[in-house]
N, C-alpha and C positions, 0 to 999 in steps of 0.2 A: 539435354541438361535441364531444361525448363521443366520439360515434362514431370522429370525423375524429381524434382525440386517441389513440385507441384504437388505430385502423388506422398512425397514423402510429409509437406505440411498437411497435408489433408487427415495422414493415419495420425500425425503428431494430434492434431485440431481436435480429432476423434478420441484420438487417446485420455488426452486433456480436458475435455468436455465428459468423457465416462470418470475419470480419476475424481474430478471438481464436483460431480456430480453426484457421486457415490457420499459427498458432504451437504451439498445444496440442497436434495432431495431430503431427507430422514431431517436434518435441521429445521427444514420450510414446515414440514407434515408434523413434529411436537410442538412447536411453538404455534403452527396454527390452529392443533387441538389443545393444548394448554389456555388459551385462549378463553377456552368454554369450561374450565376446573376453577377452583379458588386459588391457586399456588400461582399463578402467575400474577393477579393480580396483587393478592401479598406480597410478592417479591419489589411490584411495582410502585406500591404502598413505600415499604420499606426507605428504595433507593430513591421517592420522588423528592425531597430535600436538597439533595446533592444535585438533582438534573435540574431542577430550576436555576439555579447559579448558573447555570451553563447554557441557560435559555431552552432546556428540551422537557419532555412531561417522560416521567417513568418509565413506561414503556424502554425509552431509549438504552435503558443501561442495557436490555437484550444484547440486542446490536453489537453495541461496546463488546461486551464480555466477548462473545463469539468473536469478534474479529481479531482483538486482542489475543485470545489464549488459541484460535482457532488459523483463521484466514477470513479474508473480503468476501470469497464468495458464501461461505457458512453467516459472515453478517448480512449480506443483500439477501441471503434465501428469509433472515428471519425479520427483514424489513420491509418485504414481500406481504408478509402477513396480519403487519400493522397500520394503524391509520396514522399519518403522521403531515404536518404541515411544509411546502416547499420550504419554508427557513431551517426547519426541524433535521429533515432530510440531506439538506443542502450542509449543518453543520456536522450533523453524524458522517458527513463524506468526508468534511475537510479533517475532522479529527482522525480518522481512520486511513485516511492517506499518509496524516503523521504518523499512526498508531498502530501495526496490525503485525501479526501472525511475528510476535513477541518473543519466543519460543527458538522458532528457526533464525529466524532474520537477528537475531543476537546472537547467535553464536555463531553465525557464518563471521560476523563482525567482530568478534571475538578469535574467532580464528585466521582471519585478517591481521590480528595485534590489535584491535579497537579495545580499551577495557572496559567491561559494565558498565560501570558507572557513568561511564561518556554515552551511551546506548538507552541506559533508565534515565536519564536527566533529558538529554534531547527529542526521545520520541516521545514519550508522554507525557512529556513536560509543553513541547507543541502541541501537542493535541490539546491539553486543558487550555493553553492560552490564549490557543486559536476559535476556539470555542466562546471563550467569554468575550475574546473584542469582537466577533463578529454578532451576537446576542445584543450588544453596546451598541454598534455601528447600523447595523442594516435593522429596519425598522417595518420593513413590506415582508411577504413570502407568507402569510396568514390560511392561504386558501390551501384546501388539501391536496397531497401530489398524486398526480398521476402514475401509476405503474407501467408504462408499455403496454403490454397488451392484459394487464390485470386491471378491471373494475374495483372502483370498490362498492362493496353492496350496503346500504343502510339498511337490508332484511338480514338479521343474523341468524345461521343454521339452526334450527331445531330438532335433538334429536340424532342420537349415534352417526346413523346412517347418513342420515345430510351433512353432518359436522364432517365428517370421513371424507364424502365427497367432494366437500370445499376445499378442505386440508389436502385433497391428493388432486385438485385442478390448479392448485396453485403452487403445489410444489413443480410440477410438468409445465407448467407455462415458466416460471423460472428457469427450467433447464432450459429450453425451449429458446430462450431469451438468452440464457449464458453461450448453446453453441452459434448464434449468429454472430456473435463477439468471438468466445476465441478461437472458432475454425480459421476463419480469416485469418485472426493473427498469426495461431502459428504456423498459416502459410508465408505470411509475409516476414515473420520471422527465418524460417526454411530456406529462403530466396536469401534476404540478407546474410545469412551463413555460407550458402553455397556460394555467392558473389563474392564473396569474402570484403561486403562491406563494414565488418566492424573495424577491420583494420586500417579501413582509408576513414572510417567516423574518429577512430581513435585520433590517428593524426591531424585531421578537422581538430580537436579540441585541444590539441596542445598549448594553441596562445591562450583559449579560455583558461588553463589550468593554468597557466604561469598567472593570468588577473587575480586569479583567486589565490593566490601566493603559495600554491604547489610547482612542484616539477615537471619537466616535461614527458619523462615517466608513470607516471603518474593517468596518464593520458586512458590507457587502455581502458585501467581500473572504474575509471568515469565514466568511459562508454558503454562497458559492458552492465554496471549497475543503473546507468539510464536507460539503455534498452531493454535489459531481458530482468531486472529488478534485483534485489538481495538475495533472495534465494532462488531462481532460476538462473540468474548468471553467477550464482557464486562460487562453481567451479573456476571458470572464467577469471576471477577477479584476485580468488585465491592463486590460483599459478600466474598471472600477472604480478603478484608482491611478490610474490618469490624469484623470480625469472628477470623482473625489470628491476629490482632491490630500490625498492619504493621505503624511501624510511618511515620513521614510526610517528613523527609529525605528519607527512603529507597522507599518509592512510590514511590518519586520523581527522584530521579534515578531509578528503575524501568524503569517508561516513558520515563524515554532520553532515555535508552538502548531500549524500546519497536518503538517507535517513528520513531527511527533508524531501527528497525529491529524486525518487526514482520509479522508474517501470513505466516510463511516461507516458506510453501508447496505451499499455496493458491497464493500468490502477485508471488513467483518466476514461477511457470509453466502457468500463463494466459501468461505470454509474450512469450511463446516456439512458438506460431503459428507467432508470428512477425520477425523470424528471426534470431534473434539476440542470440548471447551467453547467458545461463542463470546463467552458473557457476558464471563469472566474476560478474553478475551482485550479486547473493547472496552474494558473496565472500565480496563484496563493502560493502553492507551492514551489516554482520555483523561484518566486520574489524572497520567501522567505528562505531558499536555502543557499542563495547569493548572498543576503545579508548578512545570514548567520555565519557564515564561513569568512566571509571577509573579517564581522567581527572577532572572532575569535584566534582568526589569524593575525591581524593588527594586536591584539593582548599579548598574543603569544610574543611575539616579533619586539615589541617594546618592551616586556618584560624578562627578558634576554632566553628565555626559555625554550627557542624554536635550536638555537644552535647548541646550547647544552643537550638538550635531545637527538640531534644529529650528531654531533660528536658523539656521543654515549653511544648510538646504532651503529657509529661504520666500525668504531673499537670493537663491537662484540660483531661484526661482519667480520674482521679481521681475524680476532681470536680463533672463530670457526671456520676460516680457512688452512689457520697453521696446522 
């Protein structure tokens, strides 16, 4: 079984690392010859107003944009190719841990019963907040980051042929960097599945979910969007609401808490090859998505609004079983 568990995360690892890559790659190699046109820097021009407020220089909205409308690993290919300082780096993580791949992860949340509006207010609304109190707070991180095993060069390419070969050395040390990351994982995810430890995690977290003023229910849906993220466990989470009739409060909290703080293995160690601290950065995230959920669960709770929404679910549970 080991074995079989082994070989099967390995081709996952493999699979995953070509799928991720077939993005990291072509993202790294425009953005690091865009570099050497005028259009990028106009672009940077443009959006540098709005990235000062937020303590970052132009450049940054790259990042942003791609992670947003894209995934993390299409913004790490294109922070790969910028010069950026540890705080710079450090905040472009935390926002994008609240903030990414917009697209998918909303609608799997929405397919959950999450409504938008609860999805566009909480992620991107953490991300900008988290941005400007950490730009407020931390006052050090000035020096530039280091990339793993990418240099940065103070001679810049001269010339098609040199630009080409920057752009296509650091698109491949990127990959290079991403499959040491997620081979492993989704071997160690591969094993967690065949052990069938999501299901003794699940149960681990049932007293967590009742602190946070969910159901015991509820339980699975937590585990699976901590471990395997919004949209890699959201097969997972979807037939968990359906199968364990998680009402339309506790999903919804669920998603603010997941929103805030999931994929916890996977989202925290892609950033180790950037540099930057990764504790602080987990730490962020899930301080703030204990907060956020308790508070919103205490509003909910005193504004009598938790059990008007549960009475309203199990009536129309009902209806659709007659």
């Amino acid at each position: 079984m080991l074995l079989s568990s082994l070989k099967k995360g390995l081709l996952a690892g493999l699979k995953t690392t070509w799928t991720l890559g077939k993005v990291i790659f072509p993202v790294t190699l425009i953005v690091a010859v865009l570099q050497y046109t005028p259009v990028l820097p106009w672009v940077i021009k443009m959006i540098s107003p709005l990235m000062k407020l937020l303590g970052l220089s132009g450049d940054a909205a790259i990042p942003l944009v791609l992670g947003n409308f894209l995934n993390l690993y299409a913004a790490i290919g294109a922070i790969l190719t910028l010069d950026f300082s540890v705080k710079e780096v450090f905040i472009i993580a935390v926002m994008l841990s609240f903030s990414h791949n917009l697209f998918i992860e909303s609608s799997v949340a929405m397919k959950a019963g999450v409504k938008l509006w609860v999805v566009l207010v909480t992620r991107p609304g953490l991300a900008l907040l988290s941005a400007v109190v950490i730009n407020l707070v931390w006052h050090g991180g000035g020096e530039t980051a280091q990339y793993g095993f990418i240099e940065q060069s103070a001679v810049h390419a001269d010339g098609v042929g040199p630009i080409l070969i920057e752009a296509v050395q650091k698109a491949g040390l990127g990959i290079l960097q991403l499959a040491m990351i997620v081979i492993p994982l989704m071997v160690v995810i591969q094993f967690l599945k065949d052990l069938q430890w999501l299901t003794k995690f699940s149960k681990g977290m049932a007293p967590i979910t009742r602190t946070l003023g969910m159901k015991e229910n509820t339980s699975t849906t937590m585990a699976a969007g901590l471990l395997f993220g919004l949209a890699y466990g959201a097969g997972v989470m979807i037939q968990a609401v359906k199968e364990d009739g998680v009402s339309k409060k506790d999903i919804t909290l669920a998603f603010i808490f997941l929103m805030a703080c999931h994929a916890v293995v996977e989202d925290t160690l892609i950033f180790v090859p950037l540099g930057i601290p990764v504790w602080p950065l987990f730490l962020i995230r899930l301080g703030v998505a204990i907060l956020l959920t308790l508070i919103v669960g205490t509003i909910w709770k005193r504004s009598g609004l938790v059990s008007r929404k549960d009475a309203s679910y199990e009536k129309q549970n009902y209806d659709n079983s007659l």
